[in-house]
C-alpha positions in Angstrom: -5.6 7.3 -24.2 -2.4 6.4 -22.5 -1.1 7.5 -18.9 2.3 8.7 -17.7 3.5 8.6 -14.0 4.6 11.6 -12.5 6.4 11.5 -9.6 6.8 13.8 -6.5 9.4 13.2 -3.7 8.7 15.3 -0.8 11.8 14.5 0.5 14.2 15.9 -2.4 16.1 19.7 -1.7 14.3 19.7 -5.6 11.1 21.8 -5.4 7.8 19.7 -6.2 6.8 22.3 -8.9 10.2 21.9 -10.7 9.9 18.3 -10.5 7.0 18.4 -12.0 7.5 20.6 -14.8 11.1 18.5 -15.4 9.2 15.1 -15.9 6.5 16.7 -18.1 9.0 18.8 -19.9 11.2 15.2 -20.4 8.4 13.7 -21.4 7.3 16.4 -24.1 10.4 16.5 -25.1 11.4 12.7 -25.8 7.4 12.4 -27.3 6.0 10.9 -24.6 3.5 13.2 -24.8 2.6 14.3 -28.5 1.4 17.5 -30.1 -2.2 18.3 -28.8 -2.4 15.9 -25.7 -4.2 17.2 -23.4 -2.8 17.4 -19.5 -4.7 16.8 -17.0 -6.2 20.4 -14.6 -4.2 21.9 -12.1 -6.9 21.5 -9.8 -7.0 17.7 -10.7 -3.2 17.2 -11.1 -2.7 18.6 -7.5 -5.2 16.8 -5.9 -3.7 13.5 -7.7 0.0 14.3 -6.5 -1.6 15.8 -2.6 -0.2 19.1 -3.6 -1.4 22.8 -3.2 -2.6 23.8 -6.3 -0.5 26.6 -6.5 2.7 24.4 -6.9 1.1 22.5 -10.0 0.5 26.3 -11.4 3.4 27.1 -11.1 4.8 24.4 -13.3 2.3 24.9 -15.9 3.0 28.3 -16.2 7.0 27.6 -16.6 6.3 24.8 -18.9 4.0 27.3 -20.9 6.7 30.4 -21.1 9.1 27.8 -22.3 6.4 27.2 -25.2 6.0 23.3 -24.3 2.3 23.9 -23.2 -0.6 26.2 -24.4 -3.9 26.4 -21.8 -6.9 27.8 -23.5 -10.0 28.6 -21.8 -12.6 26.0 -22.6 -10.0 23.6 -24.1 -8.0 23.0 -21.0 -3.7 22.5 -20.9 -2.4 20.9 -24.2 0.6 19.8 -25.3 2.2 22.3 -27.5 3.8 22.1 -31.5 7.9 21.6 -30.7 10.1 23.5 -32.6 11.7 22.4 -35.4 15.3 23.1 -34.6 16.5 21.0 -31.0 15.9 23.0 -27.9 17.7 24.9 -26.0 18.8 24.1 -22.2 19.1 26.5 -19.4 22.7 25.7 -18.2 22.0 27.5 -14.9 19.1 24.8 -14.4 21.3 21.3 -15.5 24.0 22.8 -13.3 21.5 22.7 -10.4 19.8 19.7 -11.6 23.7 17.8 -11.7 24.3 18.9 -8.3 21.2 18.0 -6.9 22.2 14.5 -8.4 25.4 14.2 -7.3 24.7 14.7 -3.9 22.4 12.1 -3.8 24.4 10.1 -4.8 26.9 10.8 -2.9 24.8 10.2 0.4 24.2 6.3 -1.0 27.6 6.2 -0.6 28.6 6.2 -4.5 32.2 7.4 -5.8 32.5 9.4 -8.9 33.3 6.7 -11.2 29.9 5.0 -9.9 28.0 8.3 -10.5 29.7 8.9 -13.8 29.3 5.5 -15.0 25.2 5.5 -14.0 25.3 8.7 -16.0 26.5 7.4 -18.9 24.4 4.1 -18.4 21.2 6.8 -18.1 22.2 9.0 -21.3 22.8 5.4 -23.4 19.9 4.2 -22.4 16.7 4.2 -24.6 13.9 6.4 -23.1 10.9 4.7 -21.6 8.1 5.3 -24.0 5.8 2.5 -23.1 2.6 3.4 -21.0 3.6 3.3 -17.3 0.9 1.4 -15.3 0.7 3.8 -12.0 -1.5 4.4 -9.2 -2.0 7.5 -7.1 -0.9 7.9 -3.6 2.8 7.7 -1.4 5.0 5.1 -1.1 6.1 5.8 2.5 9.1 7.7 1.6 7.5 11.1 0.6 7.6 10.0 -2.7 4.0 10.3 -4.7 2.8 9.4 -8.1 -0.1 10.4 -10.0 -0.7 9.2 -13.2 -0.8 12.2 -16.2 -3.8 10.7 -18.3 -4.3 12.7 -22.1 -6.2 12.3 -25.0 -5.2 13.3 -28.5 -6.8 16.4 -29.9 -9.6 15.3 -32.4 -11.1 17.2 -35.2 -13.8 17.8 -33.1 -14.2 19.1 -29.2 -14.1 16.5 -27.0 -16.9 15.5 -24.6 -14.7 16.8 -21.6 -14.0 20.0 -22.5 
């Protein structure tokens, strides 16, 4: 078993559901989260993040159209088989995503050479694939955290599902 943070800022113009389907989708993505993981409920996920269940829904659902997740009755939300050929982006979405960026950055005070350089600093840098050690709740700046705990598919069903 290993656990992943995800992380919620209530503050961000970002909507909770697309952050959360962003950072799974990353995570997915860069194999943070392997073929046949499982993911934890909406229900639970929600509660864990002090969201409406709804907004975790919402997520899975995109994250599912996109063919990153399959949910099965009776087997819960696993991690789906990528593609073999890369992925594509939505540009529409890294345009927004860029923006959303920039402005913050922009109210820290940083100049575009600072945001370029932490961009290129970001893209160089090796993605975090160690277990995150996380705890659930708010860090007093609308931010919250909820750890995503899976399990590897087994030849057999699991005792949870």
């Amino acid at each position: 078993m290993s656990e992943r943070a995800v992380r919620v800022d209530t503050t961000s113009q970002v909507p909770p559901y697309e952050q959360i389907r962003a950072q799974l989708a990353a995570l997915i993505r860069t194999g943070g989260l392997g073929e046949g993981e499982r993911l934890p409920t909406v229900r639970q996920l929600a509660a864990d993040l002090d969201l409406a269940p709804g907004t975790v829904a919402r997520a899975y659902r995109e994250l599912e159209a996109a063919g990153l997740i399959r949910t099965r009755r009776g087997a819960g939300t696993r991690v789906a088989a990528l593609p073999s050929e890369p992925y594509a982006h939505d540009a529409r979405q890294l345009g927004t995503l860029a923006r959303d960026f920039t402005s913050a950055a922009r109210a820290l005070g940083a100049g575009t050479e600072d945001i370029l350089t932490a961009v290129r600093n970001a893209l160089n840098s090796e993605p975090d694939t160690a277990p995150a050690a996380v705890h659930s709740g708010t860090d007093g700046a609308g931010t919250t955290e909820a750890s995503v705990k899976v399990t590897a598919v087994r030849h057999r069903l699991e005792q949870q599902t």
